[in-house]
KOLMARVEX-811062 format. One record per residue (C-alpha): residue number from 1; chain; residue in three letters; x, z, y. Coordinates in steps of 0.2 Angstrom, whole numbers, padded with zeros to 4 digits. Each point is the difference from the previous one (the first is absolute). Example, Ala and Ser with C-alpha at 12.3 -4.5 7.8 and 13.67 -1.06 7.14 Angstrom:
<rs>
+-----+-------+------+-------+-------+-------+
:  nr : kette : rest :  east :    up : north :
+-----+-------+------+-------+-------+-------+
:   1 :     A :  ala :  0062 :  0039 : -0022 :
:   2 :     A :  ser :  0006 : -0003 :  0017 :
+-----+-------+------+-------+-------+-------+
</rs>
This chain:
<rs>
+-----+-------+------+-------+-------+-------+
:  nr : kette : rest :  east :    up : north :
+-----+-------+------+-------+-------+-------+
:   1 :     A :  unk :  0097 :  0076 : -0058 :
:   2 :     A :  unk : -0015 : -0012 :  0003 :
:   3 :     A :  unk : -0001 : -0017 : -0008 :
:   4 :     A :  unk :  0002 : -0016 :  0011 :
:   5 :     A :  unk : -0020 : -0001 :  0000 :
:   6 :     A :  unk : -0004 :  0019 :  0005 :
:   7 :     A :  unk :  0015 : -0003 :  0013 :
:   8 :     A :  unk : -0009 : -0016 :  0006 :
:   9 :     A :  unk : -0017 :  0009 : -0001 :
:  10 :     A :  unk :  0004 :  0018 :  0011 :
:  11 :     A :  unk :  0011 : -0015 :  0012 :
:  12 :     A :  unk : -0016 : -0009 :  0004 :
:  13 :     A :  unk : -0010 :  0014 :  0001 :
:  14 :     A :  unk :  0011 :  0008 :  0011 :
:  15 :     A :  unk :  0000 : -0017 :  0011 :
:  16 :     A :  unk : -0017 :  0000 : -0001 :
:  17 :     A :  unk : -0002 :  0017 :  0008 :
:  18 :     A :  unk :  0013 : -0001 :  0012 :
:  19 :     A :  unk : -0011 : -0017 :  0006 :
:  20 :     A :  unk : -0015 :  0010 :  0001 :
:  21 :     A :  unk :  0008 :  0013 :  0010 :
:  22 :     A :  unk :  0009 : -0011 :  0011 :
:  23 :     A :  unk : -0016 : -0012 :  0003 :
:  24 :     A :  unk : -0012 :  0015 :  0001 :
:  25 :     A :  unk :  0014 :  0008 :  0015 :
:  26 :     A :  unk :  0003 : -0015 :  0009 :
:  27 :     A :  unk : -0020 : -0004 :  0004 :
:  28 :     A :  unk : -0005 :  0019 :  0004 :
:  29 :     A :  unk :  0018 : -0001 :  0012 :
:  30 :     A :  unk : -0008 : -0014 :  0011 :
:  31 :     A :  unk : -0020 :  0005 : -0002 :
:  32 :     A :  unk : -0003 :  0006 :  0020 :
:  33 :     A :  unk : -0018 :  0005 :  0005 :
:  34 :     A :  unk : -0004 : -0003 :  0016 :
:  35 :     A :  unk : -0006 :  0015 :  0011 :
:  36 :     A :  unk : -0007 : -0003 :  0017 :
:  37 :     A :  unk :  0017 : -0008 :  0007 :
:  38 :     A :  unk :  0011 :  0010 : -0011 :
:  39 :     A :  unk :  0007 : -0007 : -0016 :
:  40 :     A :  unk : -0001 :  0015 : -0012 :
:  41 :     A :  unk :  0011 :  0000 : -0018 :
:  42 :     A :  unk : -0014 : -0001 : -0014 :
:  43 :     A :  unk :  0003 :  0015 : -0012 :
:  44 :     A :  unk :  0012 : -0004 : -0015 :
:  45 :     A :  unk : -0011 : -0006 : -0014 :
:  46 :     A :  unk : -0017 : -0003 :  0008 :
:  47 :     A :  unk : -0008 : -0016 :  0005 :
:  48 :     A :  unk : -0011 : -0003 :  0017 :
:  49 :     A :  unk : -0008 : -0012 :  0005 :
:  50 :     A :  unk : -0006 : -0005 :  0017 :
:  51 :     A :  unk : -0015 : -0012 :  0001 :
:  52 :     A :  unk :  0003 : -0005 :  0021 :
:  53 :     A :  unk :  0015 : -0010 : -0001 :
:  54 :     A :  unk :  0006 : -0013 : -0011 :
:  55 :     A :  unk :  0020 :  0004 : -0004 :
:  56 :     A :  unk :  0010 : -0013 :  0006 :
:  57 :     A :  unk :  0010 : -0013 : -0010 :
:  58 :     A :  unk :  0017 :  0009 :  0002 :
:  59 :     A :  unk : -0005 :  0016 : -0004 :
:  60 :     A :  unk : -0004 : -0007 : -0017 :
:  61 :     A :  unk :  0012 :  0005 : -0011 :
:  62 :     A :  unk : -0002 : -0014 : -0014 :
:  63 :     A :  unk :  0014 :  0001 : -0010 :
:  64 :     A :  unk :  0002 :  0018 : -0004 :
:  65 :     A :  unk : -0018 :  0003 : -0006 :
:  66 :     A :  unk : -0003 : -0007 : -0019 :
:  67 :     A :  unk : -0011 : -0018 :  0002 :
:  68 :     A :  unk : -0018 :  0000 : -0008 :
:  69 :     A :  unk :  0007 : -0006 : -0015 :
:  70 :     A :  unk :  0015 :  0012 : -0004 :
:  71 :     A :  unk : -0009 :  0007 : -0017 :
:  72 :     A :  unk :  0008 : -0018 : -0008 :
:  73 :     A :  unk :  0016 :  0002 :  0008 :
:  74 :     A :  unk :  0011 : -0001 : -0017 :
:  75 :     A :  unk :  0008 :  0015 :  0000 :
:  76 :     A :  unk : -0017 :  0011 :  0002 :
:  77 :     A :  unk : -0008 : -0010 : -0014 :
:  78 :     A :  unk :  0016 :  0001 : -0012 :
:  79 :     A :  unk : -0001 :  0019 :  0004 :
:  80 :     A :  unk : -0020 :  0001 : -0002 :
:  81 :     A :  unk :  0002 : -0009 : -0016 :
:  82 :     A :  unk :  0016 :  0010 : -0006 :
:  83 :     A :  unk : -0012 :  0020 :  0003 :
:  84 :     A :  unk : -0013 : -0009 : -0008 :
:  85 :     A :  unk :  0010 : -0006 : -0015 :
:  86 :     A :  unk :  0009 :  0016 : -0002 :
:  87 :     A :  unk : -0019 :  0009 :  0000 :
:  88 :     A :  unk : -0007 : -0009 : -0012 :
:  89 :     A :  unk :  0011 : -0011 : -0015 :
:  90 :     A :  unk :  0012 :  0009 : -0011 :
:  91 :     A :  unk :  0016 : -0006 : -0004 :
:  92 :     A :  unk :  0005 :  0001 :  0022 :
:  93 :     A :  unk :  0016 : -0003 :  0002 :
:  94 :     A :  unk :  0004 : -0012 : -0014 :
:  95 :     A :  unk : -0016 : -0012 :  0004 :
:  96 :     A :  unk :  0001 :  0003 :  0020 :
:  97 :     A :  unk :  0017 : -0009 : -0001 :
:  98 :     A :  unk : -0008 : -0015 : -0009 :
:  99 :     A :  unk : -0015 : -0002 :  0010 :
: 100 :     A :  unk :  0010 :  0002 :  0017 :
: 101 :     A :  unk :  0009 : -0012 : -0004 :
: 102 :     A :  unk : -0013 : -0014 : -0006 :
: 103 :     A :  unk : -0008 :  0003 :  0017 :
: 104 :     A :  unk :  0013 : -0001 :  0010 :
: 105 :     A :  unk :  0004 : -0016 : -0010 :
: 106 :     A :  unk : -0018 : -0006 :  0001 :
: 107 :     A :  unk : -0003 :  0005 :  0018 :
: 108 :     A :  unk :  0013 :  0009 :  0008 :
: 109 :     A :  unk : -0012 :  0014 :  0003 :
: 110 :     A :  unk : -0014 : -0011 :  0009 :
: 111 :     A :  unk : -0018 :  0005 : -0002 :
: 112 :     A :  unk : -0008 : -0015 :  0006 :
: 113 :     A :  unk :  0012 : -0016 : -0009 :
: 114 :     A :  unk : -0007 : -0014 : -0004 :
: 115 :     A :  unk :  0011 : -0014 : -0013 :
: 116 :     A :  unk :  0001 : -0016 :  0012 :
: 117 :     A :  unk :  0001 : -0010 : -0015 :
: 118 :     A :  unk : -0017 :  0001 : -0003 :
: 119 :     A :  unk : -0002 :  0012 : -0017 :
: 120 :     A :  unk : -0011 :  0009 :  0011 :
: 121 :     A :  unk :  0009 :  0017 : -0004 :
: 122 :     A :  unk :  0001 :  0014 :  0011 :
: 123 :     A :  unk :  0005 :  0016 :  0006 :
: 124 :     A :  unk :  0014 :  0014 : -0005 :
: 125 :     A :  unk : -0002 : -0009 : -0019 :
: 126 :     A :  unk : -0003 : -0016 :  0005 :
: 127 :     A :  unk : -0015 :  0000 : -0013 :
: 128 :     A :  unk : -0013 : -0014 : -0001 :
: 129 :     A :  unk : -0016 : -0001 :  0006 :
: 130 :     A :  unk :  0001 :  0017 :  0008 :
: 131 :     A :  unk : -0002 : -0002 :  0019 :
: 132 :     A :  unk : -0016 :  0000 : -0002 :
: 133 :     A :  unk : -0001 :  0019 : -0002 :
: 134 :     A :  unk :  0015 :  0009 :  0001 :
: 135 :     A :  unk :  0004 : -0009 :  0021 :
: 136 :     A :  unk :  0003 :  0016 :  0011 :
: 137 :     A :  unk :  0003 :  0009 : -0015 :
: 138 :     A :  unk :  0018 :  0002 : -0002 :
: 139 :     A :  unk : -0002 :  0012 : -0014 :
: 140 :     A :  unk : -0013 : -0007 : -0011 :
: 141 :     A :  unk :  0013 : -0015 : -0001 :
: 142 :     A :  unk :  0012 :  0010 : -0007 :
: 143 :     A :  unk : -0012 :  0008 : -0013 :
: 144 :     A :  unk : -0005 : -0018 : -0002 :
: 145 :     A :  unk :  0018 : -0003 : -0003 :
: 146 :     A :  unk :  0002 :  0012 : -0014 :
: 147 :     A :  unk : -0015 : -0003 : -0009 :
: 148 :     A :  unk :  0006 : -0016 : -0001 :
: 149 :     A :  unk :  0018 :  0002 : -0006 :
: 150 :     A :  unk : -0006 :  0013 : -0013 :
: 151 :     A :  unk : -0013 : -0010 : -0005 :
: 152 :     A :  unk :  0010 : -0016 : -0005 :
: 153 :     A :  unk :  0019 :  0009 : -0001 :
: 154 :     A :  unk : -0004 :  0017 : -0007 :
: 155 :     A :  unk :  0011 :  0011 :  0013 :
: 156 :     A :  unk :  0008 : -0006 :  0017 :
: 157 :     A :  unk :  0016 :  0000 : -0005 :
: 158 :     A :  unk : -0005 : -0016 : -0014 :
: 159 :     A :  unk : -0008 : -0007 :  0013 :
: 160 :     A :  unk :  0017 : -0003 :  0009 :
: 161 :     A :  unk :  0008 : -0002 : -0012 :
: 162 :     A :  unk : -0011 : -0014 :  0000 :
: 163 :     A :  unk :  0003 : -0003 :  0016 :
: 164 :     A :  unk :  0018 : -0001 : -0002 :
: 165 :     A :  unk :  0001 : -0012 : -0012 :
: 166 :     A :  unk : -0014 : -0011 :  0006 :
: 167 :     A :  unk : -0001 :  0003 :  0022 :
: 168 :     A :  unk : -0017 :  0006 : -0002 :
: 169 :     A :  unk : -0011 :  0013 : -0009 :
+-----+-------+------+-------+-------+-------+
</rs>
């Protein structure tokens, strides 16, 4: 019915959601305001905030809430890049395959790479010389990226075919 990348799409899209739901139901579950020396259930959905006590260290719930840096968790990126690619360049599905695959080659989806062998490359594309501009930027990188491979390749899928032949692009 769906090709193997709309499959793989709707599935992490889906796992994405379920995430969300899960996460978002697990920390309004254990919120608890406290009321005089009652302990009330905060309403499903809101947020309160007391400002005379400091929570205590196990009523911290740390590893169900997303830490501060879960926008360049690799699957979030590679689904930010993948709506953002299906938005805006024609040609989806046939180039989304190709590009995919030369950043999961690259940098197996990890915003903020660098090359250890000291090329100084960096990012999703492990282009050079960009760190300067496009840190924190997870997206820009992959733009960066682009630009780059239809700048010297002419479409994505040259670029690994370049890649393919030569272990790097």
């Amino acid at each position: 019915m769906f090709d193997k990348p709309t499959r793989r799409y709707f599935t992490l899209t889906f796992a994405i959601y379920l995430t969300l739901l899960l996460g978002l139901s697990v920390v309004t579950a254990t919120m608890k305001t406290p009321v005089g020396n009652q302990v009330a259930e905060a309403p499903k959905g809101s947020a309160s905030l007391t400002t005379n006590s400091t929570p205590k260290q196990d009523t911290i719930v740390s590893k169900k809430i997303p830490p501060l840096g879960y926008k360049t968790e690799p699957e979030y990126v590679r689904s930010q890049a993948r709506i953002w690619y299906h938005t805006h360049i024609d040609g989806y599905h046939t180039e989304w395959v190709c590009i995919d695959e030369i950043i999961h080659r690259e940098s197996r989806w990890i915003p903020n790479l660098y090359n250890t062998q000291g090329s100084g490359a960096y990012g999703l594309g492990q282009v050079k010389g960009s760190d300067t501009y496009t840190k924190d930027k997870p997206l820009l990188q992959f733009k960066v990226a682009i630009r780059y491979a239809i700048h010297r390749y002419g479409t994505m899928c040259n670029a690994l075919a370049h890649h393919n032949t030569h272990g790097w692009y």
